[in-house]
C-alpha positions in Angstrom: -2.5 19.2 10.2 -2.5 16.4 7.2 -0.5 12.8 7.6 2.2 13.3 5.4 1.8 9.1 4.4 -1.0 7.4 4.5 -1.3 3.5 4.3 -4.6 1.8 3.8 -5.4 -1.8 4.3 -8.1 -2.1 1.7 -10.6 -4.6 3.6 -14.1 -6.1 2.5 -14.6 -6.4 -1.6 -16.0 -9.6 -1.1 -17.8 -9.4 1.8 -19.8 -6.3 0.1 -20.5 -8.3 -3.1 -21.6 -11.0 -0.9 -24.3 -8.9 1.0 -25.6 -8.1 -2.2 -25.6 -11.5 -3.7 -23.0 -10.2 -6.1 -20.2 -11.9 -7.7 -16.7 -11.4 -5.9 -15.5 -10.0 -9.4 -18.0 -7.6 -9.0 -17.2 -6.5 -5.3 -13.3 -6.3 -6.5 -14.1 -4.4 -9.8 -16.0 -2.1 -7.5 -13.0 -1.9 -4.7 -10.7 -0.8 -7.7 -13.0 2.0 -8.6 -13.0 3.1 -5.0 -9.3 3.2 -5.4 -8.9 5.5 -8.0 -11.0 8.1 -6.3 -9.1 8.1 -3.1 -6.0 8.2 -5.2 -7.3 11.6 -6.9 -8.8 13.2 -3.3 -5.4 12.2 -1.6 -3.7 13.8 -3.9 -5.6 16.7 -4.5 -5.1 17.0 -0.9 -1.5 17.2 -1.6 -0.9 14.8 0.8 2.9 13.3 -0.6 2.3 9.6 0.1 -0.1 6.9 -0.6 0.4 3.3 0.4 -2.5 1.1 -0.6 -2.7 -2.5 0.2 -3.4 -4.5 -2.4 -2.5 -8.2 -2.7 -0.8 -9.7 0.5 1.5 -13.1 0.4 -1.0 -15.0 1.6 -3.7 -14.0 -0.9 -2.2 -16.6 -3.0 -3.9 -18.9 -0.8 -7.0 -17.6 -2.0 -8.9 -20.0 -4.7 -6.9 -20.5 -8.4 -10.0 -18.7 -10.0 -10.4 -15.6 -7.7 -6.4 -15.1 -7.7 -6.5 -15.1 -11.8 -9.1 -12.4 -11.4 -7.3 -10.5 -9.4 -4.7 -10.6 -11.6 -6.5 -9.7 -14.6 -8.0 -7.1 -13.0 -4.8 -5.3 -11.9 -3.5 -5.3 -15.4 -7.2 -3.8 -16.6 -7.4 -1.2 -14.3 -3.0 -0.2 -14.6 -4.7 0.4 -18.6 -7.1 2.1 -17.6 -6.0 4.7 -15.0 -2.2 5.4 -15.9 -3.6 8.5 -18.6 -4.9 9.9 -15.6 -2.8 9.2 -13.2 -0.1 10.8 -15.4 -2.2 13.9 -16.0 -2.3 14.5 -12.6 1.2 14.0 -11.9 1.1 10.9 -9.8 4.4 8.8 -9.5 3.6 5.1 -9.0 5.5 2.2 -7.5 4.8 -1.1 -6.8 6.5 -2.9 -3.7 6.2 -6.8 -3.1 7.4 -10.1 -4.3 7.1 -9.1 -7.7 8.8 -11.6 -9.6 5.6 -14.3 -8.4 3.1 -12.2 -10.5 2.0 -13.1 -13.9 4.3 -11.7 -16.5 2.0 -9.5 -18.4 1.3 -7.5 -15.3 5.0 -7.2 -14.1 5.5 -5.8 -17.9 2.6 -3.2 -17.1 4.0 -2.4 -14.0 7.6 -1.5 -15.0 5.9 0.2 -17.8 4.1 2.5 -15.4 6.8 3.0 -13.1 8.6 4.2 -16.3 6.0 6.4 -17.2 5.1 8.2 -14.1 8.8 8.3 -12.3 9.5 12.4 -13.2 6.3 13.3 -11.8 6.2 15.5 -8.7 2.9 15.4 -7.3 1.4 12.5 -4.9 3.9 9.1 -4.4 1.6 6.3 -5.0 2.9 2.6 -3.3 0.8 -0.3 -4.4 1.6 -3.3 -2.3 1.3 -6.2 -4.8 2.7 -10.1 -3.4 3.7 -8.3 -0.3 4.3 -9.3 3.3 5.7 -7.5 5.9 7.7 -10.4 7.2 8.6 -11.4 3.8 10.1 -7.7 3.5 11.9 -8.2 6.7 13.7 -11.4 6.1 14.4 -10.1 2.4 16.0 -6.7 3.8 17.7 -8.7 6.2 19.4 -11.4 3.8 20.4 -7.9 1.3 22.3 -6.4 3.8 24.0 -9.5 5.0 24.9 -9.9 1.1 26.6 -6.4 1.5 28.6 -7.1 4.5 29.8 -10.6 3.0 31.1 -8.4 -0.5 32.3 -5.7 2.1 30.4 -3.0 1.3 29.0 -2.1 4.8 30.5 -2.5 8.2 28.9 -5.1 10.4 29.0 -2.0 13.4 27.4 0.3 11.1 24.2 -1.3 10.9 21.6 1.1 12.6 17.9 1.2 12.3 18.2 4.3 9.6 20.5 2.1 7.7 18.6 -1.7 7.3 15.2 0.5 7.1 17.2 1.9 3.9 17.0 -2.0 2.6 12.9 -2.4 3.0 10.6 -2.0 0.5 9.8 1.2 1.5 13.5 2.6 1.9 13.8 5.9 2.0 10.4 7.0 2.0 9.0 8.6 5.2 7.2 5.8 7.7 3.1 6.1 7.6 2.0 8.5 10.1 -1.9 7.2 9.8 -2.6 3.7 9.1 -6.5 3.1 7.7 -8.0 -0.1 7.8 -11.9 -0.7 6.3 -14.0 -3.8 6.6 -14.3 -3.9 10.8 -11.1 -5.8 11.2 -8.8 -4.8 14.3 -5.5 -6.2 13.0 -2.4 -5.4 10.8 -2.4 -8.9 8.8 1.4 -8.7 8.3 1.4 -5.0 6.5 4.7 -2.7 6.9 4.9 -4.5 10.4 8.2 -2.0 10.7 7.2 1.0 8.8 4.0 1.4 11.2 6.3 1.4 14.7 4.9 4.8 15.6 1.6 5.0 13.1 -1.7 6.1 14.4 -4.3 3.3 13.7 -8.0 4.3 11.8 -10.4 0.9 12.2 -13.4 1.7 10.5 -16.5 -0.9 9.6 -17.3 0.2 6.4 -16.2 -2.0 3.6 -13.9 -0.9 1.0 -16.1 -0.7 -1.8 -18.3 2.1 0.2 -15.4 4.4 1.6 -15.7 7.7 0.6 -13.6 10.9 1.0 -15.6 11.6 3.3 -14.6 8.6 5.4 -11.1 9.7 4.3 -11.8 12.9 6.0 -13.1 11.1 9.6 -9.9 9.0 9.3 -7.3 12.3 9.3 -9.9 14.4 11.8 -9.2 11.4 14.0 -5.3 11.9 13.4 -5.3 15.4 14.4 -6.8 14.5 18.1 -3.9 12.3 18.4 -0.6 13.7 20.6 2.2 11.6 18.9 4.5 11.1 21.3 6.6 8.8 20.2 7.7 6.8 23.3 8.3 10.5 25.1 7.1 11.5 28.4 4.4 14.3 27.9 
């Protein structure tokens, strides 16, 4: 059986440039390349959801020079890929503090949401300026707005209704949560959406995961018995 969603916490660009006594441009250059090509597997395995970690709220702690890269970067490769991900019928969204990016890249991005939003095939979710908290506390404050201008009930508010406010609203919660780069942690990434996720750690760093380590991750999510909290 395939996840219907799957997340990825894309760990280790640097690291891998840094074995190789690479520049960190290089290792993220690389780590977008290794994007693109899950991208097209996961959606040629017509698996409906993609979630893919790509710049977390405290990445902006990172040093001025590296985040400009990174920034530059994501507008370079949103050029570069949206022909194909259009051909192959990819719909992309971006969720996140969006408003902190650079403008040129929020201009690409609405641009690309445009582009792709009729297309049927895989539902791609690039976390850009995200934190899970962050996505919390901003759900939290936009359905107090709603009750203060009346629009919901205080004593209507249910789990299915303030997940309706995240970032992720409406979209089915990650059944398999992948994280590369030997790390055993969440570092603050759909802390809500993952209640019930299985959990893929695997030690190879981003820029060398492969379909076929794509593959290992869902073989691993069959074995699981997903029980949900239930008795067996």
């Amino acid at each position: 059986m395939k996840p219907n969603h799957i997340a990825i916490i894309m760990d280790g660009n640097g690291r891998w440039a840094r074995h190789r006594n690479k520049s960190r441009r290089f290792g993220h250059k690389l780590g977008a390349i290794c994007a693109r090509d899950i991208v097209r597997y996961v959606g040629a395995q017509e698996i409906k959801y993609l979630t893919l970690y790509a710049f977390s709220t405290e990445n902006w702690d990172r040093p001025s020079k590296e985040i400009e890269l990174l920034m530059n970067l994501f507008i370079e490769t949103l050029e570069n890929e949206i022909d194909d991900l259009d051909d192959n019928n990819v719909r992309i969204r971006f969720i996140g503090k969006k408003e902190e990016l650079k403008k040129s890249l929020i201009s690409k991005i609405e641009k690309a949401e445009l582009r792709t939003r009729d297309n049927q095939g895989l539902n791609l979710f690039v976390a850009l300026a995200y934190g899970a908290r962050w996505d919390i506390v901003n759900a939290t404050r936009t359905l107090l707005d709603k009750i203060q201008d009346g629009e919901i009930n205080q004593k209507d508010i249910d789990q299915d209704l303030f997940s309706s406010f995240l970032q992720l609203g409406g979209i089915p919660d990650p059944d398999l949560l992948i994280r590369t780069g030997g790390e055993k942690r969440i570092s603050n990434f759909l802390l809500w959406n993952i209640a019930y996720s299985e959990l893929f750690f695997c030690d190879c760093l981003w820029p060398d995961f492969k379909s076929k380590d794509l593959d290992k991750a869902v073989e691993f999510f069959n074995t699981r018995q997903r029980r949900y909290g239930a008795s067996v």
